[in-house]
N, C-alpha and C positions, 0 to 999 in steps of 0.2 A: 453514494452508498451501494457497493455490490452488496445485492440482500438476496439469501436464501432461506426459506423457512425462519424468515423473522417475525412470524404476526406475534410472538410474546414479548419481543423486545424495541419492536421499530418504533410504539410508540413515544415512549419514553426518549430514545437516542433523538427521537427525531425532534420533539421539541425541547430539547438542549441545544441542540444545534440550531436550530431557527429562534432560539434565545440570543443568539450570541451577536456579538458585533461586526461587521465585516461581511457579511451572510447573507448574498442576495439572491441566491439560487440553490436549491437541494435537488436532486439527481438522483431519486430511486431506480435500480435497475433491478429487475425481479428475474433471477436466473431459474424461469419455469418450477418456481416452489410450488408443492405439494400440501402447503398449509392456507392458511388465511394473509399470507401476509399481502397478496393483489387490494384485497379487502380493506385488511389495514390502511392499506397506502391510498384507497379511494378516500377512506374515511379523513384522514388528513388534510386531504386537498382541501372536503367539503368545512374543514374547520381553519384549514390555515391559507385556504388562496390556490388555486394555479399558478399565478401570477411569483410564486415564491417557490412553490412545490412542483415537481412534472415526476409520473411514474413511468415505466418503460417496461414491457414485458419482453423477456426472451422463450419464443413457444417453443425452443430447442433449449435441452439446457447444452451451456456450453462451457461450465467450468468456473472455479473461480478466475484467473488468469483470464478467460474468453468473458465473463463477467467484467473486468476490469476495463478492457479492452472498448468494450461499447459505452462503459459511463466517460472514459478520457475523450472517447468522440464526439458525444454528446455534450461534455461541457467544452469543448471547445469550439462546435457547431453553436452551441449559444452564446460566444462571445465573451468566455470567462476570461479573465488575468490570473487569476488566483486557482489552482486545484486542489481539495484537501478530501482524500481519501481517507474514510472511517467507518467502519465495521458498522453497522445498525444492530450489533446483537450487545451494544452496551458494555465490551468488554475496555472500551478505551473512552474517559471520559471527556466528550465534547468542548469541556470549558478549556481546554488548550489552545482551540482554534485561532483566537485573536493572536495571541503568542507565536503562533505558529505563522498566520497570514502575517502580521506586521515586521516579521524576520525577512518576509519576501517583499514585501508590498515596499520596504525603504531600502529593495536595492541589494541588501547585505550577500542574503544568499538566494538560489534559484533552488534549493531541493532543502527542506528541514522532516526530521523523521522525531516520532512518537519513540524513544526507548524506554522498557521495561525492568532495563539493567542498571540505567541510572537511579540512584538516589537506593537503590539497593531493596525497591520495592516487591518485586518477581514473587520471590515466594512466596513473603507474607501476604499478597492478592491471590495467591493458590496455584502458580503455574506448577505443573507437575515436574518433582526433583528428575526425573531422566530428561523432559524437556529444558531446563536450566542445563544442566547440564550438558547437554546436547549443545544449545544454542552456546554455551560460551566456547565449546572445544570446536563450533562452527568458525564461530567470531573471531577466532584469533588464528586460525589456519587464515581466514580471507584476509585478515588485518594483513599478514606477511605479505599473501600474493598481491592483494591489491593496493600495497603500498598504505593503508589508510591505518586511522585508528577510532576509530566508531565501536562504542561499545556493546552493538549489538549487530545485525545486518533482516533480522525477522520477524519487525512489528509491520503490522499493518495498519499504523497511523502514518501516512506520509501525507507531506505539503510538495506543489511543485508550483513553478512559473509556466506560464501556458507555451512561454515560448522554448522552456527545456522539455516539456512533452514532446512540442512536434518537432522537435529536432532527433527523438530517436524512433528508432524502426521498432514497434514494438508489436507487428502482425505475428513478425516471428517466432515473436519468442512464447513460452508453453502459454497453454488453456489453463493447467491445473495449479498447482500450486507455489509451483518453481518460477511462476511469473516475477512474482514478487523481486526474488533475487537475482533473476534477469535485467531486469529493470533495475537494479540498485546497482550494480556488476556495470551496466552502458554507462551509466551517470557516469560513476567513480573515472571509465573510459574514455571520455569524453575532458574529463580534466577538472570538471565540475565539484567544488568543496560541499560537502554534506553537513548539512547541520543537526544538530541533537538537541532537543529537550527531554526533563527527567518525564517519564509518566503514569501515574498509577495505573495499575490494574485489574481487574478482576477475572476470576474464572470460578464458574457457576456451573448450573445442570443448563441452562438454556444458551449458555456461551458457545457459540460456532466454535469449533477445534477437529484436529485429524485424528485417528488413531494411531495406533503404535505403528502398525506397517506402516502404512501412508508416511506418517513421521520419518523410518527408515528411509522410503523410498527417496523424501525431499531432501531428508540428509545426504544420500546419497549425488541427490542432484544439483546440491549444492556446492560438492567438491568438483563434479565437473563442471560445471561452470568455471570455478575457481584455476580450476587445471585449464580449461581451454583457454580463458583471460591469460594465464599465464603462456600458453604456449602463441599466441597471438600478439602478446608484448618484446617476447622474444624471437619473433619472425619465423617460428617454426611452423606457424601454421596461419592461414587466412579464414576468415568467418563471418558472416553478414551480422551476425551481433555485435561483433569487434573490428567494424572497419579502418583501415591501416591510414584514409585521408581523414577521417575524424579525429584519432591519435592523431596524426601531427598536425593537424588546423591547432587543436588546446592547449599544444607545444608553443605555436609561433608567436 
């Protein structure tokens, strides 16, 4: 769980998620919050175990993306097989995890994402209409360039295989919030089939979200991405996010 400024919602996420099946390890990482959430997360421990629970403080903050970055290290430092990245502010609801884990755990797929777009829930959980909107005129420009058809590219429920983590380079790629679709951009790169389930969601006063610039900005940076993938597929251009012997190993 990259958590910032969660002490109103972490408790709740967190014991859904250590509700669930499949769940042997939770991974709070505290990106130097300004709130209670350190607190929180001591409090959990003293109710739910170490033994199931570990917090982690970052005394720099270092970004969502730079947030991410240290919880994949750490659960793979502790020997995960399974990674399931989810929001601690509640906007994405935990009971998918079995669903999600058991897509990977028998094999099928290495990478399953949380979408917002399926099942045609988005709105009616309150995503705001320029962000819908946004996201879908995102989603179907990437659809083209990256060959795929996912109907979304920008939730931040993702599942992975511990072994499709450390196979991509992901120091590189941003701190902020354009991680995300770095990271989904290597997969697709790599050759690797992305999986989808439907999933509801919420958005509230205490829901993590960007603002409208911020918003701009990732949109913006999500077309370069899209554009440098493509200029990379077509040998126009070389890129340590988009390496040329990785595309053709997913080929062979």
């Amino acid at each position: 769980m990259p958590a910032y400024n969660a002490a109103q919602t972490l408790e709740q996420t967190c014991t859904e998620v250590l509700a669930q099946p499949f769940v042997d390890d939770v991974i709070i990482v505290d990106d130097c919050s300004s709130d209670d959430t350190g607190m929180c997360a001591r409090q959990l421990i003293d109710r739910f175990g170490g033994d199931r629970l570990r917090y982690h403080r970052i005394e720099r903050n270092r970004g969502y993306g730079g947030n991410q970055k240290t919880c994949y290290a750490l659960a793979l430092a502790g020997g995960a097989d399974i990674v399931i990245m989810v929001h601690p502010d509640y906007q994405y609801t935990p009971l998918l995890i079995p669903a999600m884990a058991s897509m990977i755990g028998n094999g099928l797929y290495r990478c399953v994402i949380g979408s917002r777009i399926l099942g045609g829930g988005a709105l009616k959980g309150g995503m705001p209409f320029y962000k819908y909107i946004a996201n879908r005129i995102l989603t179907f420009f990437q659809n083209l360039v990256f060959g795929a058809k996912l109907s979304e590219y920008h939730t931040g429920y993702r599942a992975f295989s511990a072994d499709l983590i450390r196979s991509l380079e992901l120091e590189g790629n941003s701190d902020d919030f354009l991680f995300d679709n770095q990271m989904l951009a290597q997969i697709l790169w790599s050759g690797t089939t992305v999986a989808e389930v439907s999933c509801p969601t919420k958005y509230f006063e205490e829901c993590s979200s960007i603002n409208f610039r911020r918003s701009c900005t990732y949109g913006i940076g999500c077309l370069q991405v899209a554009l440098l993938y493509l200029l990379c597929r077509t040998g126009w251009k070389k890129h340590r996010l988009f390496p040329a012997s990785e595309r053709s190993r997913s080929r062979s």
